[in-house]
DRENDO-1510 file (C-alpha; in Angstrom, 1 decimal, always signed):
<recs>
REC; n; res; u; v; w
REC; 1; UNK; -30.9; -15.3; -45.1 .
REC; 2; UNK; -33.0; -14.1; -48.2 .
REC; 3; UNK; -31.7; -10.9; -49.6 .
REC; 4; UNK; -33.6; -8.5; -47.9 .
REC; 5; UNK; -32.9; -9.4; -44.4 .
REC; 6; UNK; -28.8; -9.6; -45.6 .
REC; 7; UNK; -29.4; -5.8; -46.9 .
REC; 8; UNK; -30.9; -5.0; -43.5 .
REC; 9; UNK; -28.4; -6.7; -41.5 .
REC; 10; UNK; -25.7; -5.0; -43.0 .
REC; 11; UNK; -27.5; -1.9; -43.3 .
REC; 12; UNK; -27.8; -2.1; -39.2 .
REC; 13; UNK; -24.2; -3.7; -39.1 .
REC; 14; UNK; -23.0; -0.6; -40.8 .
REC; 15; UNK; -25.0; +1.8; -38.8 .
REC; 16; UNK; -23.5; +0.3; -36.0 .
REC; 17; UNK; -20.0; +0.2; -36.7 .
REC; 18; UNK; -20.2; +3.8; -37.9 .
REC; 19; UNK; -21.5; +5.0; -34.8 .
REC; 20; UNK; -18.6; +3.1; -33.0 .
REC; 21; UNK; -16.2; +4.7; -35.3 .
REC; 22; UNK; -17.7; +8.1; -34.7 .
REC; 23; UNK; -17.2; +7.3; -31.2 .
REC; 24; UNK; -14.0; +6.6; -31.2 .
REC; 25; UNK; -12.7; +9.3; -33.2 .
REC; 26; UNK; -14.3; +11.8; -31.6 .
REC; 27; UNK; -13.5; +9.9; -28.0 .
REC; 28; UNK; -16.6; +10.0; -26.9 .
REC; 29; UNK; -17.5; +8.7; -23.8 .
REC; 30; UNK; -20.8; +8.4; -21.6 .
REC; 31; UNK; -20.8; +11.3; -19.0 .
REC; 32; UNK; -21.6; +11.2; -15.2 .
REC; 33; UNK; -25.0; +12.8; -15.0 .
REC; 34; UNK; -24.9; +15.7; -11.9 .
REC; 35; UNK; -27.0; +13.1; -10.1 .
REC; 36; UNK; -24.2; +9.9; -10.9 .
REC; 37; UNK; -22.4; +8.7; -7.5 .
REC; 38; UNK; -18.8; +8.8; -8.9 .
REC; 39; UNK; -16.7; +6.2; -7.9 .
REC; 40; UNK; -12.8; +7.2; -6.7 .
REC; 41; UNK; -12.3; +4.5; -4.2 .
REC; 42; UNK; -10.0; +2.6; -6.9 .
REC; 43; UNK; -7.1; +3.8; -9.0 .
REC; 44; UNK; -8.8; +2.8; -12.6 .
REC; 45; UNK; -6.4; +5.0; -14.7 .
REC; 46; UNK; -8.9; +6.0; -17.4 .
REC; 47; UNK; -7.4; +9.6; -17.3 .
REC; 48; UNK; -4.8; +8.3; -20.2 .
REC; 49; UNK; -7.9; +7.1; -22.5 .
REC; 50; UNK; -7.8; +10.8; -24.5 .
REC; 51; UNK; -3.8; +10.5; -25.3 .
REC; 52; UNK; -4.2; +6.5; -26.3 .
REC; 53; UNK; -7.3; +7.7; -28.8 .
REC; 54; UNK; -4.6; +10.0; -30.3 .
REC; 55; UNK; -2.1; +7.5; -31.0 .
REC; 56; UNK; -4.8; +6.1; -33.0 .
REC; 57; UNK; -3.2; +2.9; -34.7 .
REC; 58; UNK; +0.4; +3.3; -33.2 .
REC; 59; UNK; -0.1; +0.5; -31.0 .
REC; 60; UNK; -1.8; -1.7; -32.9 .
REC; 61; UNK; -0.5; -5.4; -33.3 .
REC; 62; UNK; -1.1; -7.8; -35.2 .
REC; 63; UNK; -1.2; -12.1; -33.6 .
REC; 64; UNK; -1.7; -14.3; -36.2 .
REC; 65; UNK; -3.4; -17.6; -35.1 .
REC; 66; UNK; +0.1; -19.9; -35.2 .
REC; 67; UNK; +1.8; -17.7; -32.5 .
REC; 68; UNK; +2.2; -18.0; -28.9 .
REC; 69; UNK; +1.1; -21.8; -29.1 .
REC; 70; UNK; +4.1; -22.8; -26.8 .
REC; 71; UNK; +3.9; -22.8; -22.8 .
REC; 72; UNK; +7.7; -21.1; -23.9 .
REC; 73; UNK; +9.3; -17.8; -25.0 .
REC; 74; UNK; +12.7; -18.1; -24.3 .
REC; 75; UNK; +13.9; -21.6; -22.9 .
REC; 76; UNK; +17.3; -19.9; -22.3 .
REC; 77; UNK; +16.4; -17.1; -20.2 .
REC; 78; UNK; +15.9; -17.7; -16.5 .
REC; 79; UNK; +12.5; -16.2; -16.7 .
REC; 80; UNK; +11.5; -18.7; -19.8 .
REC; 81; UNK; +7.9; -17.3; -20.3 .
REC; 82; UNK; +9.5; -13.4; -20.3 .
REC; 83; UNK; +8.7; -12.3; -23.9 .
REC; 84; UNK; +12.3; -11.2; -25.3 .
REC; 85; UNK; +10.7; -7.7; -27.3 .
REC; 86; UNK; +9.4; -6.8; -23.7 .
REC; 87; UNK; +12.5; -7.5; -21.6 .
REC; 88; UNK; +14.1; -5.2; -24.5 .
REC; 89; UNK; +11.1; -2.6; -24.2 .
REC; 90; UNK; +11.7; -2.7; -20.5 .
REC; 91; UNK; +14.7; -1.8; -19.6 .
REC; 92; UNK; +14.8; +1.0; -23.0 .
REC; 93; UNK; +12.0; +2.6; -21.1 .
REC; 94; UNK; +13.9; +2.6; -17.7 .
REC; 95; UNK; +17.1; +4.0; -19.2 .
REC; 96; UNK; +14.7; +6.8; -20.5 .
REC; 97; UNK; +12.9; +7.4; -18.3 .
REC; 98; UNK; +16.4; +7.2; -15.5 .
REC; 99; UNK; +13.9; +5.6; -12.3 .
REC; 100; UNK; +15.4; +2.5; -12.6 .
REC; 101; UNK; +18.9; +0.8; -12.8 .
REC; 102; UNK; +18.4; -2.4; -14.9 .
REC; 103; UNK; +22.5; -3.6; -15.2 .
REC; 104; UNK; +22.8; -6.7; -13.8 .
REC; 105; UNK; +19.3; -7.3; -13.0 .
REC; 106; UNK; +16.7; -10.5; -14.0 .
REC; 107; UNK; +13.6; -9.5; -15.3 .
REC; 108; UNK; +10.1; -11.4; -13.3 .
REC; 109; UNK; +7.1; -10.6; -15.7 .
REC; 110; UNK; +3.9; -11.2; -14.3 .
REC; 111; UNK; +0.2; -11.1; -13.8 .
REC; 112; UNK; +0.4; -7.2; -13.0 .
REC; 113; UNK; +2.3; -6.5; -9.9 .
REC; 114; UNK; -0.4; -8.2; -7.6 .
REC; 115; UNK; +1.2; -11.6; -8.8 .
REC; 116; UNK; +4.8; -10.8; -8.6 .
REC; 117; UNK; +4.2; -9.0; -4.9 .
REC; 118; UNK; +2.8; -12.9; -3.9 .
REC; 119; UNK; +6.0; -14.1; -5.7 .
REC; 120; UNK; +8.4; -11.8; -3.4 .
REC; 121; UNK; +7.0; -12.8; -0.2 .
REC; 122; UNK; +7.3; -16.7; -1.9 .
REC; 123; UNK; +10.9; -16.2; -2.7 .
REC; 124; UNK; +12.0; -14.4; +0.1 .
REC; 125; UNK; +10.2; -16.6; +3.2 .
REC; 126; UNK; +12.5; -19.4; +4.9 .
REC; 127; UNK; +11.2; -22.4; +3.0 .
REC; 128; UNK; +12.0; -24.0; +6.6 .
REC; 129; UNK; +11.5; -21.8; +9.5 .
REC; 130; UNK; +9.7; -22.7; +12.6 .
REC; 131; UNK; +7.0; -19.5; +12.0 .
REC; 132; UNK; +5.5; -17.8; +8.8 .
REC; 133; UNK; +8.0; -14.8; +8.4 .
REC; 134; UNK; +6.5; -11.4; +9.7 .
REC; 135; UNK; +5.3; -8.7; +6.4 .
REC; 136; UNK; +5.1; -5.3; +7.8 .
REC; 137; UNK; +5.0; -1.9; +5.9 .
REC; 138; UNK; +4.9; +1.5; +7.4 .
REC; 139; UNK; +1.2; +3.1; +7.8 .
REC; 140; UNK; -0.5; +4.4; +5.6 .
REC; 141; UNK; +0.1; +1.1; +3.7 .
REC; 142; UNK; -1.2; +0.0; +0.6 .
REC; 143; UNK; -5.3; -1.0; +2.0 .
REC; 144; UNK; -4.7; -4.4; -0.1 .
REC; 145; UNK; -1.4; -5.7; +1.8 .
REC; 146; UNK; -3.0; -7.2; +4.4 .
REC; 147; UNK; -5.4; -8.8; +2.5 .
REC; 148; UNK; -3.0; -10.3; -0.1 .
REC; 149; UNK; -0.4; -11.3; +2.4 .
REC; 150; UNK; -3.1; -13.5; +4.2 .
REC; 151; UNK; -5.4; -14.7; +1.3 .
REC; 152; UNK; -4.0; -18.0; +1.2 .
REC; 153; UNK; -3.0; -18.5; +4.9 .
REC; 154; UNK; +0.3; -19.8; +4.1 .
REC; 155; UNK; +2.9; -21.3; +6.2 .
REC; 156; UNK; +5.0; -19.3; +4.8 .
REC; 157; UNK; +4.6; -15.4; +5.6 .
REC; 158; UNK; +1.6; -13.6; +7.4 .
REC; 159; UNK; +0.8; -10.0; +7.9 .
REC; 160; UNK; +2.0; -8.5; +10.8 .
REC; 161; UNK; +0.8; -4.7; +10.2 .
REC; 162; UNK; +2.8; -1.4; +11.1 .
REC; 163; UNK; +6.2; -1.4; +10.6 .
REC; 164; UNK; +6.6; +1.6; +12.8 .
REC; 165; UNK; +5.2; -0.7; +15.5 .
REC; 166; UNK; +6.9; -3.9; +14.5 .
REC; 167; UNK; +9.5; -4.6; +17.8 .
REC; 168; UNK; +10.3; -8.0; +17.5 .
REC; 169; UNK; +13.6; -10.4; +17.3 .
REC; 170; UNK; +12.3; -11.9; +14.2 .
REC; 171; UNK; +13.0; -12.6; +10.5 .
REC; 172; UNK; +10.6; -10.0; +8.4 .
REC; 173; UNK; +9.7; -8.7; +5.3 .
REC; 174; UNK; +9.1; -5.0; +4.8 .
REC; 175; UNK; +7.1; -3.5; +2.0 .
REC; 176; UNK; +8.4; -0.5; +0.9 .
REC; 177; UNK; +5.8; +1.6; -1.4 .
REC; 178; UNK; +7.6; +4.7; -2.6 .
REC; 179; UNK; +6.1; +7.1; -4.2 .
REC; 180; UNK; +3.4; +5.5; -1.5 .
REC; 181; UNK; -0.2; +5.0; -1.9 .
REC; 182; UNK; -2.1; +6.3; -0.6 .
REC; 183; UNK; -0.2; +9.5; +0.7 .
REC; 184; UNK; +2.6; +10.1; -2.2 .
REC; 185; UNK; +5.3; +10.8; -0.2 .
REC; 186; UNK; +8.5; +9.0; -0.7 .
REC; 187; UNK; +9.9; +6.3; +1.3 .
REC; 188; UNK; +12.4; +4.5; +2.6 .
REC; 189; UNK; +12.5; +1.5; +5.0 .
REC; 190; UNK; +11.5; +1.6; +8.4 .
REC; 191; UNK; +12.6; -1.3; +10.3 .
REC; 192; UNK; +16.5; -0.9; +10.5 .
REC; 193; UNK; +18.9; -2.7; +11.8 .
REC; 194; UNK; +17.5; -5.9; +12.6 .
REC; 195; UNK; +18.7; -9.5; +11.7 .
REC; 196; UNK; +16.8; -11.6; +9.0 .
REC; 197; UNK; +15.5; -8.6; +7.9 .
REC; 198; UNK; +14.6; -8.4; +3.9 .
REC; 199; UNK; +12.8; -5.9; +1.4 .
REC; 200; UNK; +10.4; -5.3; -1.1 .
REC; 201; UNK; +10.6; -2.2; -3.2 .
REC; 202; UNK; +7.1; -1.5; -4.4 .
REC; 203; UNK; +7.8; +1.3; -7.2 .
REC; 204; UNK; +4.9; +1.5; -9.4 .
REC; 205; UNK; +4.0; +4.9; -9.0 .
REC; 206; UNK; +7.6; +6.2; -9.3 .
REC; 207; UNK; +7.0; +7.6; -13.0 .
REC; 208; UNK; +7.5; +11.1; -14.0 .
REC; 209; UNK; +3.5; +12.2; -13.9 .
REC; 210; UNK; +3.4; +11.1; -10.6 .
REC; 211; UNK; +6.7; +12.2; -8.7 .
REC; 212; UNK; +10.2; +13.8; -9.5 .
REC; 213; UNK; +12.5; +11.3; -10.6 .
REC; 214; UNK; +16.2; +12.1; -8.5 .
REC; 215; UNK; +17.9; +9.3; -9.2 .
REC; 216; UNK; +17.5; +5.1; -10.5 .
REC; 217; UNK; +16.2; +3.0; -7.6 .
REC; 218; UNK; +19.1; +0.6; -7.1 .
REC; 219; UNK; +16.8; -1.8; -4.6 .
REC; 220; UNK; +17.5; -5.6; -4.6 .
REC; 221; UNK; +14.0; -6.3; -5.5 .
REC; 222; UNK; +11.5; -3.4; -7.5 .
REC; 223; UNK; +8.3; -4.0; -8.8 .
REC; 224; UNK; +7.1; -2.1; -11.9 .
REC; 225; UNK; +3.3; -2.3; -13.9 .
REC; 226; UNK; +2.0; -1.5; -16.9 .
REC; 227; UNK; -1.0; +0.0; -15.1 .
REC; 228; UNK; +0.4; +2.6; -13.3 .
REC; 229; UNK; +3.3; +3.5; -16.0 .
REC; 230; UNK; +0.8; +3.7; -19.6 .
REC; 231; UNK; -2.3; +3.8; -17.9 .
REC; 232; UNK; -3.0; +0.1; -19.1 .
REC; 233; UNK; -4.1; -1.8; -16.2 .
REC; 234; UNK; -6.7; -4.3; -18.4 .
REC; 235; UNK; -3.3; -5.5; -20.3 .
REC; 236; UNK; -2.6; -6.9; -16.7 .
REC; 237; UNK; +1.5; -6.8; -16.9 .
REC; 238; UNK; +4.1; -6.3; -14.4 .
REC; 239; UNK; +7.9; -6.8; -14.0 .
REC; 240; UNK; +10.2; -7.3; -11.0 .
REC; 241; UNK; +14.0; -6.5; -11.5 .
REC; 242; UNK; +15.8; -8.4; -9.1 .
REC; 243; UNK; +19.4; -8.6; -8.0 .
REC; 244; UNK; +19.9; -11.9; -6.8 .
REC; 245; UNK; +19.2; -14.8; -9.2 .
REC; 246; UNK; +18.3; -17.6; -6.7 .
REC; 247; UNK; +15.5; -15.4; -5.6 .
REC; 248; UNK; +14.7; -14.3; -9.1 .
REC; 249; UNK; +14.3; -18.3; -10.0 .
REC; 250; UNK; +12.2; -19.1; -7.2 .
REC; 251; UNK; +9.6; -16.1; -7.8 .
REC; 252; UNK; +9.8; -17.8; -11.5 .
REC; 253; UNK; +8.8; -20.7; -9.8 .
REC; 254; UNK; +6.0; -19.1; -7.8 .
REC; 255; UNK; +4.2; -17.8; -11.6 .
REC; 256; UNK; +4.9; -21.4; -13.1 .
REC; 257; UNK; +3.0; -23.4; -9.7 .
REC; 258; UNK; +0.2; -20.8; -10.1 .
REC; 259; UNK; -0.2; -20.0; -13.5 .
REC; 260; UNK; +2.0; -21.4; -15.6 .
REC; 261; UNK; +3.4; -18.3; -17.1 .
REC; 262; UNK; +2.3; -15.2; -18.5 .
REC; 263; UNK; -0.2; -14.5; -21.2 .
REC; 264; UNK; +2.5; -14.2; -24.5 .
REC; 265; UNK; -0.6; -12.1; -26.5 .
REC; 266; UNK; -0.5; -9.4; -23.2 .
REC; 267; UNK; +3.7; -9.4; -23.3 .
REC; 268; UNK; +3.5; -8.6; -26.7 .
REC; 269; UNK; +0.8; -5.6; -26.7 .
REC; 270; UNK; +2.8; -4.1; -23.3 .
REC; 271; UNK; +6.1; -4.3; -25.1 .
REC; 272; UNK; +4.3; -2.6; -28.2 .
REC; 273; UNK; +3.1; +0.0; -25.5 .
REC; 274; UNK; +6.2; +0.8; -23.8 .
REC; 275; UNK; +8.1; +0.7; -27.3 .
REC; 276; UNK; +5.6; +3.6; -27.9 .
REC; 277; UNK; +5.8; +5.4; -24.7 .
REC; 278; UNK; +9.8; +5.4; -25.2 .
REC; 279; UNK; +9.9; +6.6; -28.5 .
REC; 280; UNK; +7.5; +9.4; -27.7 .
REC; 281; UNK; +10.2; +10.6; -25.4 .
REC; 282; UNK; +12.8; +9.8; -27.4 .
REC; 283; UNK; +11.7; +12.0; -30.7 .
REC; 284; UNK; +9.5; +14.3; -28.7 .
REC; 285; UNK; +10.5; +18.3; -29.2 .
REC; 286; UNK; +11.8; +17.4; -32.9 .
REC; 287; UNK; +8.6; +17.8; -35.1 .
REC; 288; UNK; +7.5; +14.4; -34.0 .
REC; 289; UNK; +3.5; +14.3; -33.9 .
REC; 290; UNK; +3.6; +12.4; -30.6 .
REC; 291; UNK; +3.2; +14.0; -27.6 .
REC; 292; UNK; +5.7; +12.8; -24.8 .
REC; 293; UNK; +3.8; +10.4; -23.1 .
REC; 294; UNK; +5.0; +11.6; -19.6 .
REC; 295; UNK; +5.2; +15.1; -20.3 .
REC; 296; UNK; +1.4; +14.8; -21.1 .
REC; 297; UNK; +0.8; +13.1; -17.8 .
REC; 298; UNK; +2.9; +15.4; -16.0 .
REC; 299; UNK; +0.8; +17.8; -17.4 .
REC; 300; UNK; -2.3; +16.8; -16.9 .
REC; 301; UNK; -2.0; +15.8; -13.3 .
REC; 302; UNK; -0.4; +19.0; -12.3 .
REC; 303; UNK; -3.6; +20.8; -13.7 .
REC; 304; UNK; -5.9; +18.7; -11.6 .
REC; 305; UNK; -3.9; +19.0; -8.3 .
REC; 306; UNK; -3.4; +22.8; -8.9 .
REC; 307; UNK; -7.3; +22.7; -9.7 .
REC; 308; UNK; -8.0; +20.4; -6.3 .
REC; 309; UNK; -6.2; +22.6; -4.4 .
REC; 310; UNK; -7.8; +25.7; -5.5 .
REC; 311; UNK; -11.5; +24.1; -4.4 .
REC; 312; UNK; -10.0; +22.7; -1.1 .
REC; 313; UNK; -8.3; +26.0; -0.3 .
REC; 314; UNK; -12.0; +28.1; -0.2 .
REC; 315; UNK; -13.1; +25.4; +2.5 .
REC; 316; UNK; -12.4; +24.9; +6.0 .
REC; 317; UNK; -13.0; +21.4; +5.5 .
REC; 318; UNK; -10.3; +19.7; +4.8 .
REC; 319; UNK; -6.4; +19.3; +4.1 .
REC; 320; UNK; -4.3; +18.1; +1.6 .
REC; 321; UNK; -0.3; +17.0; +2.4 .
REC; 322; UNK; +2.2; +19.5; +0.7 .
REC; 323; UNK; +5.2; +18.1; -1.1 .
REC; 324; UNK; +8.7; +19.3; -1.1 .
REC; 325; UNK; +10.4; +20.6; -4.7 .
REC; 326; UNK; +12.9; +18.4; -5.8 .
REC; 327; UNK; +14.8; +18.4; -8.9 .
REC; 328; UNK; +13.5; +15.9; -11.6 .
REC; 329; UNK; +16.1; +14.6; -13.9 .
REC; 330; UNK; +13.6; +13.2; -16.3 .
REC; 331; UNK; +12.2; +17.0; -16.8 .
REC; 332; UNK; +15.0; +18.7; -16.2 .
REC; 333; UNK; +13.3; +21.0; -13.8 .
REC; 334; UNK; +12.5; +21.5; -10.0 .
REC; 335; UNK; +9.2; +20.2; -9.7 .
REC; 336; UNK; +6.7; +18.8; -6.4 .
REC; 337; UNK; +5.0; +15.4; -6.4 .
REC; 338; UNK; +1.8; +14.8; -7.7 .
REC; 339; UNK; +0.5; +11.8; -6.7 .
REC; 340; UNK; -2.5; +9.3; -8.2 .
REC; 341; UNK; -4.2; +9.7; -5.1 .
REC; 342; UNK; -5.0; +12.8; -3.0 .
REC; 343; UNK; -4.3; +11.7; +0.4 .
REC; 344; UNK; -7.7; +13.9; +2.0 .
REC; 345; UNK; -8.0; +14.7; +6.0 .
REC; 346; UNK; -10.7; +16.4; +7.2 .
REC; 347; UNK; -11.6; +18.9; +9.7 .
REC; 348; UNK; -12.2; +18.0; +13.1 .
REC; 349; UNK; -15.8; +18.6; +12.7 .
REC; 350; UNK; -15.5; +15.4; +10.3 .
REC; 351; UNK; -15.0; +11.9; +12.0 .
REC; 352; UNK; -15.8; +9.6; +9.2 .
REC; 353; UNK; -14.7; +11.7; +6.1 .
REC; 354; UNK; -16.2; +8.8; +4.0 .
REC; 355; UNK; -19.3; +8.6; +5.1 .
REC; 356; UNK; -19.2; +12.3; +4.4 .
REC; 357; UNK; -18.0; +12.4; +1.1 .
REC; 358; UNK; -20.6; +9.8; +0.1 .
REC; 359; UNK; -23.4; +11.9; +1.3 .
REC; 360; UNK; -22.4; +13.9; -1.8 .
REC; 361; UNK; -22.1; +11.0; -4.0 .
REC; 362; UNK; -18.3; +10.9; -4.2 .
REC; 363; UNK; -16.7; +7.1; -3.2 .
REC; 364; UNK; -13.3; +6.5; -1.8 .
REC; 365; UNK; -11.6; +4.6; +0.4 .
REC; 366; UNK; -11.6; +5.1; +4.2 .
REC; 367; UNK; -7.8; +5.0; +6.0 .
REC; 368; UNK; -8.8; +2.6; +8.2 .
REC; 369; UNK; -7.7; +0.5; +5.4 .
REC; 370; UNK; -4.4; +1.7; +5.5 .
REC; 371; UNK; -3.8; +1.3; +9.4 .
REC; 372; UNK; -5.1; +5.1; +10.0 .
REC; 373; UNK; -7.8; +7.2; +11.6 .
REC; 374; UNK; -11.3; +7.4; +9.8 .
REC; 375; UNK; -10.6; +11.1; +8.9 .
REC; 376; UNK; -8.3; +10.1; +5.7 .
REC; 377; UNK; -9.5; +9.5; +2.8 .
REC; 378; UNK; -7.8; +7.9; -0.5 .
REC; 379; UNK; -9.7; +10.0; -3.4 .
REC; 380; UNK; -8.2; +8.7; -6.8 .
REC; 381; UNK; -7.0; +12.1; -9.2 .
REC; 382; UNK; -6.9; +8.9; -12.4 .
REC; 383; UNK; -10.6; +8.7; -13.6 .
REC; 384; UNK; -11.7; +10.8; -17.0 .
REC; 385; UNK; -11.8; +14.2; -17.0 .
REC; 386; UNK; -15.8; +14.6; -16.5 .
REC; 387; UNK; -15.7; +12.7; -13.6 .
REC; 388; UNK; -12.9; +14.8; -12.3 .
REC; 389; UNK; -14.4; +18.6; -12.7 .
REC; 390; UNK; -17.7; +16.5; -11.2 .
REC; 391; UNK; -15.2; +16.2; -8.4 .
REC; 392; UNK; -14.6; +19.5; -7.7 .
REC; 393; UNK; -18.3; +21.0; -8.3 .
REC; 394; UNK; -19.4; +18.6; -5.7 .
REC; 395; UNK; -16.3; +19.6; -3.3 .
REC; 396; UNK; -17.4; +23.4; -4.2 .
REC; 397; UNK; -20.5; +23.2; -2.9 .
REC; 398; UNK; -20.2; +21.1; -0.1 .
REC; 399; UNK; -21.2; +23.2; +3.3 .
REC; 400; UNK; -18.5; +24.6; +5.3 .
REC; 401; UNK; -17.0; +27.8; +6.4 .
REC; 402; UNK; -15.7; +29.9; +3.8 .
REC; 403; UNK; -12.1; +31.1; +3.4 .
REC; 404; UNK; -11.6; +34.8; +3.8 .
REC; 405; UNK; -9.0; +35.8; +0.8 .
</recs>
């Protein structure tokens, strides 16, 4: 390249790489145009982009090109791809935090919790049994249960819908989401009392921005993720703290047949992540320029439900579930749920509350995919803040009858 065209490339390089910067520090983003159809039928959690900018460098590692060459992190450990620094970061996060009891407990890490949910239904099905084990969970479920439990047609487990309707003399497996999705409301299992019966405590949303925290889960099997805890759902990390180590070794087993492990390079940025998160609660309230991570979140999704509600409560066209006040330990402070999701019903007027939304440009998920009536909707309260407040203008001027005040 003469010097000339060099000057120009890095003239345009420069250019380029300023504007990025600029970008960046100023968190700039591309806005949804009033005309955009905005898209809340998934949970992408971009709403935590604004404090992640702040932190600016805080979470920055460094790999150099010799490490994470081994299959192996810790040959020792019955989890022998777990990163050690995030199995520390872990459970300093849950004693934090106080949603989680992590004594006596192995720590699963895998692909996000989608992986280790496949790994649970591995570990816990009869290697032997005459029928695939029944996998129920109490409606409205999770939409993608059904789908993951069958995706592979194993032998092993299949879906088996409702647990509310689940009557048979069987060996199951009940999912248990608490906080839920889509609805928020806490749970507990459904299916009582019946032989062969085991459980699967899906607690990713049971973080203080999302729900009080009463109490650590003491489950035999929880499932944790990066996504829903820091917002980080590209770093594709979850845990599972389980009880019993035979069923800890063969959900271990379940990660090595299908993937071989765990990316090391994602450990490694989630544990940097969560060693973060905790000392932001640990120093926060002492001059420390860190926000509290949670005490952000917690702040920012009770202004939008506060917001939401406002804009629902000037139209006869829909409802919104109320949440009881429960002391949170975490904040010290009586305090309702508010969830990821605002679990939407319409009016009677409204049969497909979808399709209706989407005549305004606003997507999300219809409850028929979570073993309910058409006139639910799953609206995610997670994307940026533009798309949000587009949210409620569109919700404003939607056509209904007006509230008297």
């Amino acid at each position: 390249m003469c010097g000339t065209e060099h000057a120009t490339h890095i003239s345009k390089r420069s250019s380029s790489a300023s504007t990025a910067l600029e970008a960046k520090e100023n968190g700039i983003k591309k806005k949804p145009s009033s005309e955009s159809v905005i898209n809340l039928d998934h949970g992408d959690p971009t709403m935590f982009e604004s404090y992640w900018w702040r932190m600016g460098d805080k979470c920055t590692i460094t790999i150099p090109g010799w490490q994470s060459l081994s299959y192996f992190s810790d040959v020792g450990n019955l989890c022998w791809f777990l990163e050690p620094e995030l199995a520390n970061e872990i459970r300093r996060l849950h004693c934090f935090v106080g949603n989680a009891a992590v004594e006596n407990r192995h720590i699963v890490v895998g692909t996000g919790s989608t992986q280790l949910f496949q790994a649970a239904l591995y570990a816990l099905s009869p290697p032997d049994a005459p029928a695939p084990v029944n996998v129920v969970a109490a409606a409205p479920y999770y939409s993608s249960y059904p789908a993951m439990t069958d995706y592979l047609r194993s032998g092993l487990y299949r879906w088996a819908g409702d647990a509310y309707a689940f009557d048979k003399d069987e060996p199951y497996i009940e999912l248990v989401t608490s906080p839920n999705n889509p609805d928020g409301f806490t749970r507990e299992a459904v299916v009582l009392n019946r032989g062969g019966g085991k459980l699967v405590h899906d607690l990713v949303y049971y973080w203080p921005q999302y729900t009080p925290i009463t109490s650590p889960a003491d489950h035999d099997l929880m499932l944790f993720t990066v996504s829903k805890s820091t917002g980080h759902a590209g770093t594709r990390i979850g845990w599972a703290l389980v009880k019993d180590k035979e069923v800890a070794k063969k959900m271990t087993k379940f990660i090595e047949l299908n993937t071989i492990g765990v990316s090391k390079d994602s450990q490694l940025r989630a544990a940097k992540i969560l060693q973060v998160v905790s000392d932001s609660c640990r120093h926060s309230g002492s001059g420390c320029e860190s926000e509290n991570f949670f005490e952000y979140g917690r702040r920012i999704m009770t202004e939008r439900w506060e917001q939401l509600r406002d804009v629902i409560s000037h139209k006869d066209l829909f409802r919104l579930p109320e949440y009881p006040l429960e002391f949170c330990k975490f904040a010290g402070e009586f305090t309702e749920a508010h969830p990821a999701f605002a679990w939407l019903k319409s009016k009677e007027e409204i049969e497909d509350c979808e399709r209706f939304l989407k005549g305004y440009k606003i997507l999300t998920r219809s409850g028929k995919h979570f073993g309910v009536d058409t006139k639910h909707v799953r609206v995610s309260m997670l994307d940026r803040e533009d798309t949000f407040h587009l949210l409620l203008e569109r919700l404003s001027a939607m056509q209904g009858h007006e509230r008297e005040e």
